[in-house]
Rosetta silent file (secondary structure, phi, psi, omega in degrees, C-alpha in Angstrom):
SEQUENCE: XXXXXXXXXXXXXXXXXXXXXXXXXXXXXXXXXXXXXXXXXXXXXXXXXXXXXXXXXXXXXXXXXXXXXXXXXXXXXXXXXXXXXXXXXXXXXXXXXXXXXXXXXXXXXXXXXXXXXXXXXXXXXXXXXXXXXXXXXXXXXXXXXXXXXXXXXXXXXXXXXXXXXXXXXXXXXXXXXXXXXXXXXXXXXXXXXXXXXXXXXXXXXXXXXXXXXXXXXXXXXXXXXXXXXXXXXXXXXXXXXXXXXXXXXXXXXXXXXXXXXXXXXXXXXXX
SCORE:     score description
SCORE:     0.000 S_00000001
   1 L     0.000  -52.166  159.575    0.000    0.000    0.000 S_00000001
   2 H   -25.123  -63.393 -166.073    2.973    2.215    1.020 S_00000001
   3 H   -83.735  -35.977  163.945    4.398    1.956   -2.485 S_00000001
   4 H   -50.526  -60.091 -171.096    1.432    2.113   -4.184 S_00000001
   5 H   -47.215  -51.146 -175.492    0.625    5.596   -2.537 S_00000001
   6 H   -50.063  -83.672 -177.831    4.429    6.863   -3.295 S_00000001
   7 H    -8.938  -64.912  171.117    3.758    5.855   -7.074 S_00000001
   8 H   -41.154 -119.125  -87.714    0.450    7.870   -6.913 S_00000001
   9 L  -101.734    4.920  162.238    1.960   11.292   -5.370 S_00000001
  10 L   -85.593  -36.411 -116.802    4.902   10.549   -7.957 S_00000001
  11 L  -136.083  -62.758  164.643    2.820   10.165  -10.677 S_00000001
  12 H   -46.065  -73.324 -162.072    0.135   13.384   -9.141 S_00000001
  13 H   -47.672  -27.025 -165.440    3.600   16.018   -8.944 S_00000001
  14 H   -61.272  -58.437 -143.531    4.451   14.781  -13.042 S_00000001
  15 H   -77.334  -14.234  158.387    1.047   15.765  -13.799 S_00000001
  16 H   -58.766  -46.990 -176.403    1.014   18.832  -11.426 S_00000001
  17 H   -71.775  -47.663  168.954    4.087   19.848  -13.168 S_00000001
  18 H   -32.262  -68.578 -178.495    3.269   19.498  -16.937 S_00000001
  19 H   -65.816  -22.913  166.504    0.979   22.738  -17.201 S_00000001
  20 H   -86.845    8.307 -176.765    3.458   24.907  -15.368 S_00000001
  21 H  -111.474  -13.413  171.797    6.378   24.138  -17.592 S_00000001
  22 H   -68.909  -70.158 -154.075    3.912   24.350  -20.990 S_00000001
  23 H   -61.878  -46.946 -167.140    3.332   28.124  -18.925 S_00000001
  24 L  -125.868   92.036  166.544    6.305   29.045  -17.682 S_00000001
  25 L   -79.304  126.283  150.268    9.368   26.568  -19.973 S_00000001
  26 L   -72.404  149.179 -169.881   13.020   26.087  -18.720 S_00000001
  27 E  -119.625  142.892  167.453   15.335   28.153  -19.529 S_00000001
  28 L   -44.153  144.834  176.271   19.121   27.566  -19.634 S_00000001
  29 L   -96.483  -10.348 -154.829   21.036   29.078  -16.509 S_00000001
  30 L  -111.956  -22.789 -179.706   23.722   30.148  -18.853 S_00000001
  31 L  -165.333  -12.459  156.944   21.873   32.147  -21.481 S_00000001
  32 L   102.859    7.705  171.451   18.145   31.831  -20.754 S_00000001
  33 L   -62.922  162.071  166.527   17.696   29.523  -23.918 S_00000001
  34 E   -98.808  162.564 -156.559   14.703   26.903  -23.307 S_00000001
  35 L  -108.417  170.580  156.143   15.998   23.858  -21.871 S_00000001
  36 L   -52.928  -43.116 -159.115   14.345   20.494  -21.090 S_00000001
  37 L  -132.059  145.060  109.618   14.806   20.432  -16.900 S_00000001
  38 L     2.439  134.163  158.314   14.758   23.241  -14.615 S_00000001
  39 L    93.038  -43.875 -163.370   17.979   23.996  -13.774 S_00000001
  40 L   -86.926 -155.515 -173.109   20.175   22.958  -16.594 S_00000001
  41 L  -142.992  159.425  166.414   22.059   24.372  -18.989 S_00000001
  42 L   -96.943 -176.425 -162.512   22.198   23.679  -23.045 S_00000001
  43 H   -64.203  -28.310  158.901   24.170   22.296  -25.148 S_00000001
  44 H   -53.054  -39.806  160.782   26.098   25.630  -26.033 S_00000001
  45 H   -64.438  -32.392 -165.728   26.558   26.299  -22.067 S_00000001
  46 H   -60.604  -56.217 -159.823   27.420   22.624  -20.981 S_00000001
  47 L   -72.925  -25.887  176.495   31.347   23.199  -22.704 S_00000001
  48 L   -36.072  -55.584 -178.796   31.528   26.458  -21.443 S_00000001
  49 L   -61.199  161.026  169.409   31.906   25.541  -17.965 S_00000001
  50 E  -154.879   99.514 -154.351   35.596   24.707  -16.732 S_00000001
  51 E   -67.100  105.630  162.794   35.740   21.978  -14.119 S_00000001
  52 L   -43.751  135.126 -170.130   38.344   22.539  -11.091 S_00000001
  53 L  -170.532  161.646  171.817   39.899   18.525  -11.285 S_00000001
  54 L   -61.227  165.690  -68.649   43.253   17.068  -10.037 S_00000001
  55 L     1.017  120.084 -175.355   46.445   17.870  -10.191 S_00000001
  56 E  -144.681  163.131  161.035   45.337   20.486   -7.467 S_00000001
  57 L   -58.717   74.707  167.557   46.999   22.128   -4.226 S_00000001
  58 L     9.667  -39.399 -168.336   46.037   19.809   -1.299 S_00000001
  59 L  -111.692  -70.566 -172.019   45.066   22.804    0.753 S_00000001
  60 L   -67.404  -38.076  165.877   43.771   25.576   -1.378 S_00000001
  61 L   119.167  -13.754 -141.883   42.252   23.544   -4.030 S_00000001
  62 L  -106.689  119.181 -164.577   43.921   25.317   -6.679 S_00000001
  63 E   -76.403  161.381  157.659   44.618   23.320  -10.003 S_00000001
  64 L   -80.474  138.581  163.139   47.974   22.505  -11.480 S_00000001
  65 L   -43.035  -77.921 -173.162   49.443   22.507  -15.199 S_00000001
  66 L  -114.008  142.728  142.709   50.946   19.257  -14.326 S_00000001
  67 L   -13.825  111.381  172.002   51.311   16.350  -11.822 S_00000001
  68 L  -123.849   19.155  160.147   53.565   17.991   -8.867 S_00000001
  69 L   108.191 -162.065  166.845   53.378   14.822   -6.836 S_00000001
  70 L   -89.794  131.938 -149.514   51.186   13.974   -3.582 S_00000001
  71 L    73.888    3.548 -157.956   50.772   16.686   -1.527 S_00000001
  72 L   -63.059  148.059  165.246   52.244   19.126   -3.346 S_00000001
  73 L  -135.557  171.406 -167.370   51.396   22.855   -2.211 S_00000001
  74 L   -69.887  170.613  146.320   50.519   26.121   -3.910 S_00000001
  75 L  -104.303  -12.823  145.543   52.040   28.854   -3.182 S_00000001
  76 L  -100.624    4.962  147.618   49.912   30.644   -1.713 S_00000001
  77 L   -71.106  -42.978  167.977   49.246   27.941    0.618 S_00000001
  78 L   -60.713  -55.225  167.529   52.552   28.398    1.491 S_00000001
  79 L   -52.769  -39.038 -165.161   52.698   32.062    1.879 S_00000001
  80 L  -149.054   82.081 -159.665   49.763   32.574    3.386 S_00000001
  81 L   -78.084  129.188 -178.993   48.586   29.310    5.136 S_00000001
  82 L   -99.439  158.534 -165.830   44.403   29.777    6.067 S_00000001
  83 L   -96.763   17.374  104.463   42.816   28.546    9.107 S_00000001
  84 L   -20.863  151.327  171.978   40.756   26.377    7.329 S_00000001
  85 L   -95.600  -41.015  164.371   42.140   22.990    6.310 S_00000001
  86 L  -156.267  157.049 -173.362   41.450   22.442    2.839 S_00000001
  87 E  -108.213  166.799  173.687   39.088   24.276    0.045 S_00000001
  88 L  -152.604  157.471  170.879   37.432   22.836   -3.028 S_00000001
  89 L  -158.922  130.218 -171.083   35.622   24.439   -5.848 S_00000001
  90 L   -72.464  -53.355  140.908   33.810   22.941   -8.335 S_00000001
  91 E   -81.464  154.765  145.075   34.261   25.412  -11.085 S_00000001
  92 E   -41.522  146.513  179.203   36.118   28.543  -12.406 S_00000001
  93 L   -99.023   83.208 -174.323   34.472   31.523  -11.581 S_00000001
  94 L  -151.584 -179.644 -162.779   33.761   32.852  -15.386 S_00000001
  95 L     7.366  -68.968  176.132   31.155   33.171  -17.899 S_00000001
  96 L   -87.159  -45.740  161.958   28.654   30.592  -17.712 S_00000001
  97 L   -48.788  -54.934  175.674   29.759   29.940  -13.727 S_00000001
  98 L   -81.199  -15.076 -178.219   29.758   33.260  -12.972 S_00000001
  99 H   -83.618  -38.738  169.013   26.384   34.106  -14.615 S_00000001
 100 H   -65.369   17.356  172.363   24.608   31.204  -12.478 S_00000001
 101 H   -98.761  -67.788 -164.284   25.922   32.505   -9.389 S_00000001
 102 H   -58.236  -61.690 -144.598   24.678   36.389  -10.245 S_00000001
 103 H   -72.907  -35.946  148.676   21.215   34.019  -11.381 S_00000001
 104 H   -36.398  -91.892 -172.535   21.416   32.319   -7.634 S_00000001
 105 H   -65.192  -35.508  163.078   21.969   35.190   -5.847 S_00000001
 106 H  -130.624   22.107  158.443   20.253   37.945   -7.129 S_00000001
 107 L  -129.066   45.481  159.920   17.565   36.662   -9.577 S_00000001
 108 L    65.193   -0.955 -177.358   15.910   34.479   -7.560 S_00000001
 109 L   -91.356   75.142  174.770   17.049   31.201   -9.245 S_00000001
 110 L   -71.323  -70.272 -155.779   16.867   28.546   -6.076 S_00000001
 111 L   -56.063   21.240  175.482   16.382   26.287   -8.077 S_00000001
 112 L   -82.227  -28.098 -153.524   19.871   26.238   -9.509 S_00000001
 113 H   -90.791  -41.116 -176.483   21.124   25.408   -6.253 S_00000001
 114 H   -74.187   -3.671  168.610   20.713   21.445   -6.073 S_00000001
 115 H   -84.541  -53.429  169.103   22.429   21.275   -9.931 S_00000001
 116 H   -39.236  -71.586 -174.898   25.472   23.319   -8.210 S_00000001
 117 H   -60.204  -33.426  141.622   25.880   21.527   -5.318 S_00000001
 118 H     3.013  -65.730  178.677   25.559   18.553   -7.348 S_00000001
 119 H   -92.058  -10.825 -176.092   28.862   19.343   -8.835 S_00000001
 120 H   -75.380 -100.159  173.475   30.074   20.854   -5.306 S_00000001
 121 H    13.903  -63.119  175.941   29.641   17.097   -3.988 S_00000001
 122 H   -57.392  -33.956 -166.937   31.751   15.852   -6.834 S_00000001
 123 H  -103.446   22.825  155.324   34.825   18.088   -6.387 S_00000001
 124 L  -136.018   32.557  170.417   34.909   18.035   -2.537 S_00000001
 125 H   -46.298  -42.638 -166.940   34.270   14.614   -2.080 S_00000001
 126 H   -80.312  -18.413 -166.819   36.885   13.676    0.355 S_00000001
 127 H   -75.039  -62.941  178.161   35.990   16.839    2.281 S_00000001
 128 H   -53.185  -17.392 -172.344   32.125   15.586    2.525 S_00000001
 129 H   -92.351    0.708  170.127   33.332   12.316    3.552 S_00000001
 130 H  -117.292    8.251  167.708   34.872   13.490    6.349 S_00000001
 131 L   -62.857  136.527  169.573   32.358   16.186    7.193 S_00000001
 132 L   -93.900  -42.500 -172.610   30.410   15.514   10.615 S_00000001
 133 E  -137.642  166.486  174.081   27.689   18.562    9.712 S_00000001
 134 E  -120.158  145.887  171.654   27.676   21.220    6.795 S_00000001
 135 E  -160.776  167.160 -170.669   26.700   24.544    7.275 S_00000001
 136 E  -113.824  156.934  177.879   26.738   28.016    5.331 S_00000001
 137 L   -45.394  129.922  157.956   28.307   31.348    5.373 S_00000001
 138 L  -109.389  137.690  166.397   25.292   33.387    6.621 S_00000001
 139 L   -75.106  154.541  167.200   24.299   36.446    6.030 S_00000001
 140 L   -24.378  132.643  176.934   23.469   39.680    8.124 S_00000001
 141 H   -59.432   -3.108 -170.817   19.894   39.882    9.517 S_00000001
 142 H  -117.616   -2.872  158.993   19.201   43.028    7.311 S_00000001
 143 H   -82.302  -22.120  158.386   20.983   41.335    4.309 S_00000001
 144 H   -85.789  -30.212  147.478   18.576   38.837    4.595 S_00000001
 145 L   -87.954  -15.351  138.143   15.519   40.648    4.822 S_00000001
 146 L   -26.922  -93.832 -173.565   16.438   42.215    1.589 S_00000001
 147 L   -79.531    5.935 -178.370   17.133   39.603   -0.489 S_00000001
 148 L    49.680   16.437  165.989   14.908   36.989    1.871 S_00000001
 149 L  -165.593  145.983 -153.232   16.914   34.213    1.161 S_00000001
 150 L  -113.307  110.879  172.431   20.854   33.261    1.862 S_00000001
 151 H   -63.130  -17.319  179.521   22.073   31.601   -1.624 S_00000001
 152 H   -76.501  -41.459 -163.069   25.016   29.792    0.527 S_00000001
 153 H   -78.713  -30.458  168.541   22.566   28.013    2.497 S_00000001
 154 H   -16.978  -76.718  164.127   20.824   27.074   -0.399 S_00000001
 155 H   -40.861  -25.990 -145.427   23.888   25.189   -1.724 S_00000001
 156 H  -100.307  -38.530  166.156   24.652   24.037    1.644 S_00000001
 157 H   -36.185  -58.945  164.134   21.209   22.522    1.876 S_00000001
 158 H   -85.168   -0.649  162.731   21.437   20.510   -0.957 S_00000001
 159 H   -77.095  -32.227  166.033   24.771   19.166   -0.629 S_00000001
 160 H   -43.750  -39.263 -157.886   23.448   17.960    3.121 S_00000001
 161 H   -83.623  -46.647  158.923   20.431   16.607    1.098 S_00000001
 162 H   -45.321  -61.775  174.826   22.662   14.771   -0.979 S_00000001
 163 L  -101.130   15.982  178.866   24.966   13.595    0.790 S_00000001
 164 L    84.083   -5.691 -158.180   23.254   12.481    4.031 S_00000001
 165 L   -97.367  138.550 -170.066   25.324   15.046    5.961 S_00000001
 166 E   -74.129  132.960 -170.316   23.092   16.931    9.104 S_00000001
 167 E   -94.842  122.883 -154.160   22.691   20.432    8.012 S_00000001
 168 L  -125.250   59.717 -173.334   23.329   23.016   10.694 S_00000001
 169 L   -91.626   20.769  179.563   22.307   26.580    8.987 S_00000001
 170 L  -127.138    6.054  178.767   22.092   28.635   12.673 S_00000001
 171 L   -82.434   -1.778  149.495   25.151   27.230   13.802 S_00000001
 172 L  -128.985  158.993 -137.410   27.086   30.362   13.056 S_00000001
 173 E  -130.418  161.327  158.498   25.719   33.739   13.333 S_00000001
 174 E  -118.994  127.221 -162.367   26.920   36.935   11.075 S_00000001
 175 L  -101.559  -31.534 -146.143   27.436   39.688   13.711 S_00000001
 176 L  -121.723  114.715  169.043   28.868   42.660   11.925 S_00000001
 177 L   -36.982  140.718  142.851   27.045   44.984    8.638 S_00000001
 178 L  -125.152  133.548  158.623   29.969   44.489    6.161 S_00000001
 179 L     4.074  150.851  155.973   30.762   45.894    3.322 S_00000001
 180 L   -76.357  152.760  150.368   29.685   44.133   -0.417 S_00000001
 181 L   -70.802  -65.287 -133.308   33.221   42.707   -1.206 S_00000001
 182 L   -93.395 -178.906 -128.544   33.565   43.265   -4.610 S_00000001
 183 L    38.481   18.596  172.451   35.638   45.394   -5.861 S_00000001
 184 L   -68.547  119.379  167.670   37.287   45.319   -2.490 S_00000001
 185 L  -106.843 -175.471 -148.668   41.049   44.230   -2.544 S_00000001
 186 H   -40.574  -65.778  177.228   42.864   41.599   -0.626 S_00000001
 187 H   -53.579  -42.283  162.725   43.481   43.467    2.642 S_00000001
 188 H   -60.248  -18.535 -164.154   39.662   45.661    2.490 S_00000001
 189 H   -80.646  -42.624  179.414   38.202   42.204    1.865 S_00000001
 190 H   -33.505  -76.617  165.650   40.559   41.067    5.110 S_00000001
 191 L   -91.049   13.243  177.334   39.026   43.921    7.277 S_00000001
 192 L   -85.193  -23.878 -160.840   35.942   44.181    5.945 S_00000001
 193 L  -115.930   14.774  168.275   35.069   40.936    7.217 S_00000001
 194 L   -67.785  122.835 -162.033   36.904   40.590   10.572 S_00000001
 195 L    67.564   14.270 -170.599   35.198   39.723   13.496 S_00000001
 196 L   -93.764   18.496 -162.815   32.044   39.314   11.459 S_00000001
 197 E  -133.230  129.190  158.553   31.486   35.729   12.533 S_00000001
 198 E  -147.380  176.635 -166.748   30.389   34.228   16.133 S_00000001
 199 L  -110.337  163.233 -164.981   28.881   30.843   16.936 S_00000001
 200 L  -121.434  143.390  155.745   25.711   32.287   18.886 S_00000001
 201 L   -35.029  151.496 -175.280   25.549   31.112   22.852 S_00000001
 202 L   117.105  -85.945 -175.297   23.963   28.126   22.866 S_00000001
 203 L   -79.540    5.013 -152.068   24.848   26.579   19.412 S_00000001
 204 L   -81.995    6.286 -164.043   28.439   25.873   20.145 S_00000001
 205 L  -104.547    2.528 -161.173   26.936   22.355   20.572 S_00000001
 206 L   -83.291  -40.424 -178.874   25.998   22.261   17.073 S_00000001
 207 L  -129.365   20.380  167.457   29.931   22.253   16.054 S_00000001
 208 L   -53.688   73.051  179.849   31.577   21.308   19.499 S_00000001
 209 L   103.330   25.757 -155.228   33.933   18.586   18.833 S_00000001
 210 L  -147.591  127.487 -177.529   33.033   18.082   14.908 S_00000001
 211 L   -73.630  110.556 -173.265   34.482   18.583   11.780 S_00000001
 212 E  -110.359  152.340 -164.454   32.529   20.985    9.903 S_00000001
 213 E  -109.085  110.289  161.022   32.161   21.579    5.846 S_00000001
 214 E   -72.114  108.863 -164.856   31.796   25.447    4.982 S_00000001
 215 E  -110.691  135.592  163.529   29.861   25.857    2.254 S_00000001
 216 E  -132.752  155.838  159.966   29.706   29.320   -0.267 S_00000001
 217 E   -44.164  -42.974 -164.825   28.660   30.581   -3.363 S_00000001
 218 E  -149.171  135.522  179.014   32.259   31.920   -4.624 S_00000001
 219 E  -113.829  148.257  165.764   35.896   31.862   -3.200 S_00000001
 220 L  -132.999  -90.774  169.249   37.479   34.694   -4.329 S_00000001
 221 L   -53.641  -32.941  174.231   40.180   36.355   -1.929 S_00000001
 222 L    73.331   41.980  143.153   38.864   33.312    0.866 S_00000001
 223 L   -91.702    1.612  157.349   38.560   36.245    3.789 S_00000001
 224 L   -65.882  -59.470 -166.461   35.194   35.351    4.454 S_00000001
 225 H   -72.332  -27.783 -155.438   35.495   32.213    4.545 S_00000001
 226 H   -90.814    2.002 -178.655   38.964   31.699    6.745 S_00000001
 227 H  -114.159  -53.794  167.868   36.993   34.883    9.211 S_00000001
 228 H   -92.817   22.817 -169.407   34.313   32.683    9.289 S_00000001
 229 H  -110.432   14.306  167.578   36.385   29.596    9.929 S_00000001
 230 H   -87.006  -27.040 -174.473   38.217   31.442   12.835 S_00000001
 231 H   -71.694  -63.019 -171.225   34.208   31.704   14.937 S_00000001
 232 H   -46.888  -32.524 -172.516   34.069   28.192   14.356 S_00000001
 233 H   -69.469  -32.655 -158.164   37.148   26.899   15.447 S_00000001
 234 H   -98.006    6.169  158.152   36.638   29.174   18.664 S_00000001
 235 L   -86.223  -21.278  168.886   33.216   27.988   18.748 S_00000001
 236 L   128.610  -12.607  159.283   35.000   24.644   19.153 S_00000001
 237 L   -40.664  159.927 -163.720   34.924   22.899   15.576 S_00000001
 238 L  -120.914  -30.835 -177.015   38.105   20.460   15.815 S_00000001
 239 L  -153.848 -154.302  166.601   38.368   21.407   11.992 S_00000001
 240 L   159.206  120.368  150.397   36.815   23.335    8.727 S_00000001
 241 E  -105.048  156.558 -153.092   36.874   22.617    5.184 S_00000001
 242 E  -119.285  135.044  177.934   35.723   25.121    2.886 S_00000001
 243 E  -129.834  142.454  150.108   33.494   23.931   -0.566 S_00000001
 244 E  -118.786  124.694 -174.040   32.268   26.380   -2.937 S_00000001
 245 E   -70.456  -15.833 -179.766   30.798   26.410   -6.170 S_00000001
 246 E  -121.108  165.902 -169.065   33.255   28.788   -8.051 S_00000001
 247 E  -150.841  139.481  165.119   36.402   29.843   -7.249 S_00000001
 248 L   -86.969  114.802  177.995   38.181   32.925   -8.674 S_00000001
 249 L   -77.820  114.079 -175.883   41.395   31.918   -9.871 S_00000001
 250 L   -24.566  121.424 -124.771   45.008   33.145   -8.689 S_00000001
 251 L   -78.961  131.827  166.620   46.551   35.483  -11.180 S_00000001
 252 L   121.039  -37.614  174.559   48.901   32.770  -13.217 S_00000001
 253 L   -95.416  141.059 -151.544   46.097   30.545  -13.636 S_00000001
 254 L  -159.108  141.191  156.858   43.273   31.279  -16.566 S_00000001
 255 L   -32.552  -55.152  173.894   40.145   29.101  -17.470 S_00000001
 256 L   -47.410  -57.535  175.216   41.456   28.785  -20.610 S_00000001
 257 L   -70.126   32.400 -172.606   43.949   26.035  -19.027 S_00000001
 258 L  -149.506  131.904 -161.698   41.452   23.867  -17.544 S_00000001
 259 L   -73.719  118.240  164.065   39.103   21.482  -19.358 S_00000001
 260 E   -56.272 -171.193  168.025   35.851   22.475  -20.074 S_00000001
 261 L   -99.388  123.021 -149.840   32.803   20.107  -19.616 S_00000001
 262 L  -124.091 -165.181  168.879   32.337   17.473  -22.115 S_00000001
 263 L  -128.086   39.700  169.700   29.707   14.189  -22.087 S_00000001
 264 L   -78.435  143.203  169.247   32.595   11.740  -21.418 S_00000001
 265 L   -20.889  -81.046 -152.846   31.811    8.862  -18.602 S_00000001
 266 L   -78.070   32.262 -155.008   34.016   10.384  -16.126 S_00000001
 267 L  -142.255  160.970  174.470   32.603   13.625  -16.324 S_00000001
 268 L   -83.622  166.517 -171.424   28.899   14.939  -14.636 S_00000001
 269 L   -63.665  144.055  172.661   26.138   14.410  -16.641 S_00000001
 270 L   -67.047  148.086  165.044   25.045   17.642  -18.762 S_00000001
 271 L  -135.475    0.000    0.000   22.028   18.874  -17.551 S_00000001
């Protein structure tokens, strides 16, 4: 009877679903052509994309030209070591990447977020498998009555949803109005966002002893995130890794040297 019922309310949502996509058809996240699914992208966007992938920096996340052995580190891992343990990012942050981010975040396009994380999942894998809870940068209570909805937790939702991992999105608090970042450089982004992170009384039990997975829309400079991976630690996290879907890449590195997205086996599925 149980299964029977599921079938039904599977079978109800198709047919619920038909007349609003005859009214309102998907569109592409990449150029607004219409698509098949919610969510995707076409066939002109799918190559477009340029997939963060081993040879990478252990810590930062940051790809390599070539094989520079195991463990190998950037250099600005080196220089400038982050309190964070290790980052991941599923894409470049450019064209097609960067317009579904802007399409996230400030058009209203949730439903973007479980295709993202999707690919967040793939390229932080070892980092989810050793996550005990995921949770997201949050934004400011009056940044959030604005846009009404935090695009990080979004992501951060569905990679929990995904992967099985308990989703924690009050276990850190944004304390401090800040600045937008961009066009902020390395040092304003540094003090714009200092001290803008606490674990709220209380919640410290939420990441008390537990390795937690930081999830954002974009790394760019990574002073958010490593400011909000200092409230955690001193909320009592044991560790933080940072996953993101885009990553802006360090000056030396270009899109152009990293493999777009193709429809080979070993690659995610186009959507």
């Amino acid at each position: 009877m149980l299964l029977r019922g599921t079938h039904f309310a599977t079978l109800a949502r198709g047919a619920l679903a038909a007349p609003l996509r005859l009214l309102l058809p998907p569109v592409c996240a990449g150029c607004r052509r219409q698509v098949s699914q919610p969510g995707s992208l076409c066939g002109s966007c799918w190559p477009m994309l340029r997939f963060l992938e081993r040879p990478w920096c252990a810590v930062m996340g940051t790809p390599f030209a070539h094989e520079m052995g195991e463990g190998f580190l950037s250099a600005e891992a080196i220089a400038d070591p982050p309190p964070f343990a290790r980052a991941r990012a599923a894409v470049a942050y450019s064209g097609v990447a960067g317009r579904m981010v802007q399409a996230l975040k400030y058009a209203d396009r949730t439903d973007l977020a479980p295709w993202m994380a999707r690919w967040m999942v793939r390229a932080g894998a070892e980092l989810v498998s050793d996550a005990d809870v995921v949770t997201p940068v949050p934004l400011h209570w009056r940044r959030f009555f604005v846009r009404r909805f935090n695009q990080s937790a979004e992501l951060a939702r569905a990679v929990a949803a995904q992967t099985g991992k308990p989703f924690e999105p009050t276990a850190i608090r944004r304390v401090k109005v800040t600045r937008q970042q961009v066009g902020l450089g390395h040092d304003e982004r540094r003090d714009n966002v200092r001290a803008a992170f606490r674990v709220p009384p209380g919640q410290e039990i939420r990441v008390r002893g537990r390795r937690v997975l930081l999830v954002d829309d974009v790394y760019t400079t990574g002073a958010t995130v490593a400011s909000a991976t200092r409230a955690l630690v001193k909320g009592g996290a044991i560790a933080v890794d940072v996953l993101t879907f885009a990553r802006v890449l360090p000056s030396g590195v270009t899109p152009g040297d990293l493999r777009s997205g193709d429809f080979r086996a070993d690659r995610p599925d186009p959507i």
